[in-house]
DSSP file (Angstrom, degrees, kcal/mol; ACC not computed):
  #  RESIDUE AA STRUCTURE BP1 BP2  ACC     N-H-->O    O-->H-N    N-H-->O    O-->H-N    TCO  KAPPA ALPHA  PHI   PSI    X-CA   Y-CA   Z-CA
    1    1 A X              0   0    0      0, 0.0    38,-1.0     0, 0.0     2,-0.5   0.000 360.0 360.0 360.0 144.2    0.0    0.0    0.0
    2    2 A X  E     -a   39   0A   0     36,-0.2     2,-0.7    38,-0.1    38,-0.2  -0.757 360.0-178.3-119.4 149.8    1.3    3.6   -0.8
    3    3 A X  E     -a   40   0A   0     36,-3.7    38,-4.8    -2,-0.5     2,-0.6  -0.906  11.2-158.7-153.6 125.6    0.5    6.6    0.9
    4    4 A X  E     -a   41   0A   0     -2,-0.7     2,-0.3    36,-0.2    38,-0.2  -0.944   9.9-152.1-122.3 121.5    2.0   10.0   -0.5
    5    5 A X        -     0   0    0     36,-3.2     4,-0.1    -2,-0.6    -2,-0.0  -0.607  22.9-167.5 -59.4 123.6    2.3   13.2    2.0
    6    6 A X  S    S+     0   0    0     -2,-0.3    36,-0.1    36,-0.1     2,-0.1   0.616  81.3  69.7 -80.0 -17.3    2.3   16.8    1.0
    7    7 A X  S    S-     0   0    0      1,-0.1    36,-5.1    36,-0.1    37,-0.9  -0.122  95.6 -87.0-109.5 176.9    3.4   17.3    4.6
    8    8 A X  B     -c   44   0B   0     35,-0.2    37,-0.2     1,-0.2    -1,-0.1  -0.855  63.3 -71.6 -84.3 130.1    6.6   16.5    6.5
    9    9 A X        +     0   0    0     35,-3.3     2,-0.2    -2,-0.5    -1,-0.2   0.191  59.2 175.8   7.3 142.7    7.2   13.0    8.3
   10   10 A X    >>  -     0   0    0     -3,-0.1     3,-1.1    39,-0.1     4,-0.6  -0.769  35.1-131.4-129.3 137.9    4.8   12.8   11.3
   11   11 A X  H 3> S+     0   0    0      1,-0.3     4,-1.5    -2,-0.2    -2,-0.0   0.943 106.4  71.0 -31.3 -53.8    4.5    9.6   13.6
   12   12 A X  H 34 S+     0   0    0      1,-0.2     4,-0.3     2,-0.2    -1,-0.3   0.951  93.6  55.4 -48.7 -39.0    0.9    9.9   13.2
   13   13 A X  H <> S+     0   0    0     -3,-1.1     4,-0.8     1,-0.2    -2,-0.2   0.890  97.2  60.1 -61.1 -62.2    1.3    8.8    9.6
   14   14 A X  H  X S+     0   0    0     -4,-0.6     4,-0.8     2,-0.2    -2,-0.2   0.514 109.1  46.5 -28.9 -34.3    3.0    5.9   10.3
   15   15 A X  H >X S+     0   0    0     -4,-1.5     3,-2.6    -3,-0.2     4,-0.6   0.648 106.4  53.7 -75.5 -96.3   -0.3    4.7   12.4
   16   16 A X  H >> S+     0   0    0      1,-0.4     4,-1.5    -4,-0.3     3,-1.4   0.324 109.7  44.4 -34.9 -46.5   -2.6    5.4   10.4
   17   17 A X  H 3X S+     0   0    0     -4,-0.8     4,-1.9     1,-0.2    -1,-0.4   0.840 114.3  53.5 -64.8 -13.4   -1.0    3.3    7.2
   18   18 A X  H <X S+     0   0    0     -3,-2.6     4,-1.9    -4,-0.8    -1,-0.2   0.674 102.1  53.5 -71.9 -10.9   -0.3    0.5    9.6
   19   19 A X  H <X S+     0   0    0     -3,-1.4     4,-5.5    -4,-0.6    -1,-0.2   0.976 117.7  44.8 -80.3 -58.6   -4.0    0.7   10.7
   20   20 A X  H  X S+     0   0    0     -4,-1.5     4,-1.2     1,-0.2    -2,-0.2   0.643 106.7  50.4 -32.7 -40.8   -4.4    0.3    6.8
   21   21 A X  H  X S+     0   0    0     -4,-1.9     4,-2.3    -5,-0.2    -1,-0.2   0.927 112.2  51.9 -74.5 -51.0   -2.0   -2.3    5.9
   22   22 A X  H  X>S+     0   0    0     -4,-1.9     4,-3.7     2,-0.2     5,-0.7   0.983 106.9  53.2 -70.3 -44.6   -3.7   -4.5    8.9
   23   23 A X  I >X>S+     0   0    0     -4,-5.5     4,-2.9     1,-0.2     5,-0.6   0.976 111.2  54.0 -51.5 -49.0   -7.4   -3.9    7.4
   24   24 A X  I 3X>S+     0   0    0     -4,-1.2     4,-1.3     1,-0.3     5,-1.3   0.803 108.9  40.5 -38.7 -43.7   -5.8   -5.1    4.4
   25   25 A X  I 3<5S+     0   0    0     -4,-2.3    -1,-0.3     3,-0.2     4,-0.3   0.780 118.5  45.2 -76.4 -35.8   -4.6   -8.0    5.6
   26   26 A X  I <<5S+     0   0    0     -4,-3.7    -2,-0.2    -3,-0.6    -1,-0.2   0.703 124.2  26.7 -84.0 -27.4   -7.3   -8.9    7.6
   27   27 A X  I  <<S+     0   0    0     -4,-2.9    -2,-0.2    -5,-0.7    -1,-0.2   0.664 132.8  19.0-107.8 -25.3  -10.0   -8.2    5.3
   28   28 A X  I  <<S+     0   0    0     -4,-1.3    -3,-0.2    -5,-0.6    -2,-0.1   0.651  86.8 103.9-134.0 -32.0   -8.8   -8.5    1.9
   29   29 A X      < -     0   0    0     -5,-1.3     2,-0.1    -4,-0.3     6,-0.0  -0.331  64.5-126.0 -67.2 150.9   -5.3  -10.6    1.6
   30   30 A X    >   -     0   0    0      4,-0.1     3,-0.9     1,-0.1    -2,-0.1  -0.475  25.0-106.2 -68.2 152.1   -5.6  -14.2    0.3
   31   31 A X  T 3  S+     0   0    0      1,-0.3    -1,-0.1    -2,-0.1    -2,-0.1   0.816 115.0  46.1 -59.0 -35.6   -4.1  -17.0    2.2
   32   32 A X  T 3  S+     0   0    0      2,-0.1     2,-0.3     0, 0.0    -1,-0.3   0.032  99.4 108.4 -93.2  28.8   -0.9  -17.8    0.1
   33   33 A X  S <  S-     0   0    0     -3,-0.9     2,-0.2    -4,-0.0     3,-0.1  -0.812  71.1-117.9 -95.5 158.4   -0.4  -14.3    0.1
   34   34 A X        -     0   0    0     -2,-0.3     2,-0.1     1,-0.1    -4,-0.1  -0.581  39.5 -81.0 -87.7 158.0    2.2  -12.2    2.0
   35   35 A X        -     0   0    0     -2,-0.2    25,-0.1     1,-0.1    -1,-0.1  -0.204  59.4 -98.0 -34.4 109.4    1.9   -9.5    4.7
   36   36 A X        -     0   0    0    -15,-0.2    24,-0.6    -2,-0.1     2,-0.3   0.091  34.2-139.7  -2.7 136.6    1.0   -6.0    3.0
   37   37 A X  E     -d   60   0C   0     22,-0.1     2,-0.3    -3,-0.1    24,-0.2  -0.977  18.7-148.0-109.5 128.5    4.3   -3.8    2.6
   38   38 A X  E     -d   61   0C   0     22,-1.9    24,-0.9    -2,-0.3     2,-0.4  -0.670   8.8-160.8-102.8-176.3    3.5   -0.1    3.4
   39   39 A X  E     -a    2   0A   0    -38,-1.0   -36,-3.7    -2,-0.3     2,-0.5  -0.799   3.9-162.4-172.8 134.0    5.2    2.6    1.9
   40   40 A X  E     -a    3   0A   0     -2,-0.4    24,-2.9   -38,-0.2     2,-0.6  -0.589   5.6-174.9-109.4 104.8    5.5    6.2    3.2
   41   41 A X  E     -ab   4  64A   0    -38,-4.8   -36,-3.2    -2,-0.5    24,-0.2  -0.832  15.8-170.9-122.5 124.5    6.5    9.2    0.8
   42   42 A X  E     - b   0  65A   0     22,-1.8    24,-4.1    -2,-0.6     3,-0.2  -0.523  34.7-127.4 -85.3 154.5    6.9   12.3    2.5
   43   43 A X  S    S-     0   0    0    -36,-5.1     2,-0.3     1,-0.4   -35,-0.2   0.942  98.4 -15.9 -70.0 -27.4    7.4   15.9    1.5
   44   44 A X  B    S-c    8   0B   0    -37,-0.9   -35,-3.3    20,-0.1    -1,-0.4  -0.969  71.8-156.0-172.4 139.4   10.3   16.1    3.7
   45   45 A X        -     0   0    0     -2,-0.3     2,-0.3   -37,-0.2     3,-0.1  -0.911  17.2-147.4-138.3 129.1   11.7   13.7    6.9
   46   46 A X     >  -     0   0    0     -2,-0.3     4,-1.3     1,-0.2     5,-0.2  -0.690  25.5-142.7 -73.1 133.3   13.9   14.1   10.0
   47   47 A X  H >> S+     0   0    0     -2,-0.3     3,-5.2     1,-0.2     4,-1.3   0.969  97.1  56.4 -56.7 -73.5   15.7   10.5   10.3
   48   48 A X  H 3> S+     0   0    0      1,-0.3     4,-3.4     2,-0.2     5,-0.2   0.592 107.2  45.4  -8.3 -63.0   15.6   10.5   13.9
   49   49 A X  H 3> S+     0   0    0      2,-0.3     4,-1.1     1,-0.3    -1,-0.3   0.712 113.1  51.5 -72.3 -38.6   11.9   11.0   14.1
   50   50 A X  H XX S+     0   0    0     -3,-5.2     4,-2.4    -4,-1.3     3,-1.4   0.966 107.5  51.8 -89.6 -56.4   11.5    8.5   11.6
   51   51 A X  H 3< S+     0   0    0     -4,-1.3     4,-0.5     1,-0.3    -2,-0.3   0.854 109.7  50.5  -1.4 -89.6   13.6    6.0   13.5
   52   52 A X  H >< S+     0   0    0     -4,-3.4     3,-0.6     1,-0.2     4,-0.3   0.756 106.2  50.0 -40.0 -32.4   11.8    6.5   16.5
   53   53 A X  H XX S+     0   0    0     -3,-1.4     3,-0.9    -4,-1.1     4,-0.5   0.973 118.1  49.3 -88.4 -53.0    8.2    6.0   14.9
   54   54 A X  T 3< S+     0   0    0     -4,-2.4    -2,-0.2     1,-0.2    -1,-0.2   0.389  87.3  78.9 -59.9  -1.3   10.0    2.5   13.3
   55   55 A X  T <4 S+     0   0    0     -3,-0.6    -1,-0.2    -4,-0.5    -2,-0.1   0.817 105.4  27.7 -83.8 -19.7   11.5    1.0   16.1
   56   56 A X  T <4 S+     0   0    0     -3,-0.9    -1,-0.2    -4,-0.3    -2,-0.2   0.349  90.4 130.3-127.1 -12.8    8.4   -0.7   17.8
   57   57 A X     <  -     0   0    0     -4,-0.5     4,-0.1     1,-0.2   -43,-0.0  -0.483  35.2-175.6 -53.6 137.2    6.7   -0.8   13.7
   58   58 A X  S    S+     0   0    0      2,-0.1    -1,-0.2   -40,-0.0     0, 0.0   0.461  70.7  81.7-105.6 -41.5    5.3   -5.4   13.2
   59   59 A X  S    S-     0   0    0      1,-0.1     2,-0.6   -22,-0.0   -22,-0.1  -0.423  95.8-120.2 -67.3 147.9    4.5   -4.0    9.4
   60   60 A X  E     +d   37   0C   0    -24,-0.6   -22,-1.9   -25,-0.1     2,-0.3  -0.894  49.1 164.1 -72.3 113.5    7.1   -3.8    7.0
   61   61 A X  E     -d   38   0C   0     -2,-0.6     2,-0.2   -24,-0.2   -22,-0.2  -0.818  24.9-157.8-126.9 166.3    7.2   -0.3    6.0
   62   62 A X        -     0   0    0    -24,-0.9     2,-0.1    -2,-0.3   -22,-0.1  -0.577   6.9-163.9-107.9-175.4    9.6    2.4    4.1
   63   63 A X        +     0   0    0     -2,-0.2     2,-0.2   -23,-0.1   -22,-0.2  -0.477  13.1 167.0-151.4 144.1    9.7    5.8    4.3
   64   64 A X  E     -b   41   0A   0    -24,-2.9   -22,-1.8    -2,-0.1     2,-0.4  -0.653  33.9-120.9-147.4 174.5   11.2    7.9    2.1
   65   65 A X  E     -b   42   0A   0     -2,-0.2     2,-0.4   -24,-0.2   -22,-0.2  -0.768  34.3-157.4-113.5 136.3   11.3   11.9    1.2
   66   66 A X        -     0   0    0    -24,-4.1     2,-0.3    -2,-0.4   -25,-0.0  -0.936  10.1-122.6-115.9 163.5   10.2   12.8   -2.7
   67   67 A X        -     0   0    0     -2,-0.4     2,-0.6   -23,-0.0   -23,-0.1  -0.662   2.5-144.7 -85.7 137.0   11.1   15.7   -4.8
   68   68 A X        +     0   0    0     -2,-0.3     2,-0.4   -25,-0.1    -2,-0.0  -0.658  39.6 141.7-101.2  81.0    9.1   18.2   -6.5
   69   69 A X        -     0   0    0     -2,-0.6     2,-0.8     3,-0.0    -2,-0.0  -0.819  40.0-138.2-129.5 148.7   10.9   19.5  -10.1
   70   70 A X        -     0   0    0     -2,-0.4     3,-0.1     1,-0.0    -2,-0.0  -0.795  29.9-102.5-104.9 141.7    8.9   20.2  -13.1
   71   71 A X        -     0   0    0     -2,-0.8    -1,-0.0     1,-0.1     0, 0.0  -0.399  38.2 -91.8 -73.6 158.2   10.2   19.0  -16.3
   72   72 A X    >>  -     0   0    0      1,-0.1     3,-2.4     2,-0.1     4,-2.0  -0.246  31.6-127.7 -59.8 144.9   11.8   21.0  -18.7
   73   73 A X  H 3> S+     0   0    0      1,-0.2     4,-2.3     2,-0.1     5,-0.2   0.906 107.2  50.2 -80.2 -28.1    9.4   22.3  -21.3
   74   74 A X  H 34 S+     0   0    0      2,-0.2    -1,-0.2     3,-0.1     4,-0.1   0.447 110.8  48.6 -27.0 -17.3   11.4   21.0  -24.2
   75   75 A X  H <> S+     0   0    0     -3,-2.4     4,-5.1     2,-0.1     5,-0.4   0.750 112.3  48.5 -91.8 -65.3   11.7   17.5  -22.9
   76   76 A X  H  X S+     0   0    0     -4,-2.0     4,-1.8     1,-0.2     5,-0.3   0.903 113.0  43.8 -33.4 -58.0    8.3   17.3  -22.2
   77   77 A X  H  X S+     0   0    0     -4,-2.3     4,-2.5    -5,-0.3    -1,-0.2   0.900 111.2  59.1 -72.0 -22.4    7.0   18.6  -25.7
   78   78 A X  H  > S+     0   0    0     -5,-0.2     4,-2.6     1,-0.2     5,-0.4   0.983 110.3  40.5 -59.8 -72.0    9.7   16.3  -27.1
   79   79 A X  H  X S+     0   0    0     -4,-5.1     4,-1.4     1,-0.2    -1,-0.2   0.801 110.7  56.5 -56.1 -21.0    7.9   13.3  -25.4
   80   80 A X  H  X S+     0   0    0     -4,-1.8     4,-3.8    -5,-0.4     5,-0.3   0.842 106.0  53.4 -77.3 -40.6    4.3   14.4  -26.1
   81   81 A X  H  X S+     0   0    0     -4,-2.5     4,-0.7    -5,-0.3    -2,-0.2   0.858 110.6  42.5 -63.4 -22.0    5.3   14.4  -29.6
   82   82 A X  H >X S+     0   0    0     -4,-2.6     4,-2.2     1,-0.2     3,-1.7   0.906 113.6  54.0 -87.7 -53.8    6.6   10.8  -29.7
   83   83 A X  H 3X S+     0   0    0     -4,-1.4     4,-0.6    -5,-0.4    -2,-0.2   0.914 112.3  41.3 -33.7 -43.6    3.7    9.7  -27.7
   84   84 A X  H 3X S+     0   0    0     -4,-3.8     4,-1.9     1,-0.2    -1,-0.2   0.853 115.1  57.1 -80.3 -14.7    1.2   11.3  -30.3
   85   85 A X  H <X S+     0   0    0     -3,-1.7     4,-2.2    -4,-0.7     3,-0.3   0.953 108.1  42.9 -68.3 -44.9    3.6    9.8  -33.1
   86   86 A X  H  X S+     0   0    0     -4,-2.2     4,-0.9     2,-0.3    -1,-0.2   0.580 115.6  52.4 -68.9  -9.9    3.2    6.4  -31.8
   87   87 A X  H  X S+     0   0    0     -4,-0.6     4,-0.6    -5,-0.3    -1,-0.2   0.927 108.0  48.9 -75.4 -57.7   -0.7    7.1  -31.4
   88   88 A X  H >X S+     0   0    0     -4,-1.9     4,-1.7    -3,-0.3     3,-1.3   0.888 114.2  46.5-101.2 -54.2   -1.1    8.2  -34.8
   89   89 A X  H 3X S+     0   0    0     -4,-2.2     4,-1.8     1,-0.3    -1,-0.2   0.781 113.7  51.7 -70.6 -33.9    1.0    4.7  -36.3
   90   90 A X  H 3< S+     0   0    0     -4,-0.9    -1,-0.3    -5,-0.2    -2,-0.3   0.837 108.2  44.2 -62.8 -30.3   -1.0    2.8  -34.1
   91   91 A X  H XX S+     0   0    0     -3,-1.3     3,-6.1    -4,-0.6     4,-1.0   0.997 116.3  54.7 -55.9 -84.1   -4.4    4.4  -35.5
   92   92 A X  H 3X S+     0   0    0     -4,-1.7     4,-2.8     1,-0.3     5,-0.2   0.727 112.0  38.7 -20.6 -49.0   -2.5    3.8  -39.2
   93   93 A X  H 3X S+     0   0    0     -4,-1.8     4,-2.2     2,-0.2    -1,-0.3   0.853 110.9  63.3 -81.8  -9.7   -1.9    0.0  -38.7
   94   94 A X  H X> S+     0   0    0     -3,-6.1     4,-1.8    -4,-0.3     3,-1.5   0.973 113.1  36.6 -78.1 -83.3   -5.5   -0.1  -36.9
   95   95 A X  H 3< S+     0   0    0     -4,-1.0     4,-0.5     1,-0.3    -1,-0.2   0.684 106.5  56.7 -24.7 -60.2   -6.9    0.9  -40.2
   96   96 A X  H 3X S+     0   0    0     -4,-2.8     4,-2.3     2,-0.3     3,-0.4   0.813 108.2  55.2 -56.5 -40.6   -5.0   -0.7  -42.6
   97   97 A X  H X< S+     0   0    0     -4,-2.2     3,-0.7    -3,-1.5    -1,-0.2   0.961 110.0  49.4 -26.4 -70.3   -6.1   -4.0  -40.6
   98   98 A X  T 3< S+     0   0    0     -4,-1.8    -2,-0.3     1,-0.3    -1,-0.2   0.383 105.8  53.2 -83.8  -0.9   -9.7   -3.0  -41.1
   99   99 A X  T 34        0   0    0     -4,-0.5    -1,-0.3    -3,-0.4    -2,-0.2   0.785 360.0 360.0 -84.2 -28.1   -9.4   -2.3  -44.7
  100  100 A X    <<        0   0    0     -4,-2.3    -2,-0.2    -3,-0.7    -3,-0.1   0.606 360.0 360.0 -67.9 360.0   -7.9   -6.0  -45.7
């Protein structure tokens, strides 16, 4: 299970997916299945803090800090363009199918 924060680390996240991970498991995993993994992305974490909130954690969990960068708009238009190329050759072969 994934759970993404806008915020910084708090302990209280760290309940609340565990609360999550265990309905899961309780309610919803299969028998030959394994425990739920959670997995914590924060705007921002102090280790410590997160330490402490992990030391006494029975779930397997991560948690880890993400980044916010926007891509460059050249990269971006670059990739939209192969994406619509590949759209438009898929359309093409779709057709050509339906004419034979």
């Amino acid at each position: 299970m994934n759970e993404l924060k806008i915020t910084k680390f708090k302990p209280e996240h760290l309940g609340k997916l565990e609360f999550y991970l265990e309905a899961l498991d309780r309610d919803a995993k299969l028998s030959h299945e394994n425990l739920s993994i959670g997995v914590l992305l924060c705007r921002e974490k102090n280790d410590e803090v997160v330490e402490y909130a992990l030391s006494r954690s029975v779930s397997p969990t991560v948690i880890s800090e993400y980044e916010t960068k926007l891509i460059p708009k050249e990269v971006l238009r670059k990739k939209l363009n192969e994406f619509y190329n590949l759209l438009d050759n898929k359309n093409d072969d779709k057709f050509k199918e339906a004419a034979k």
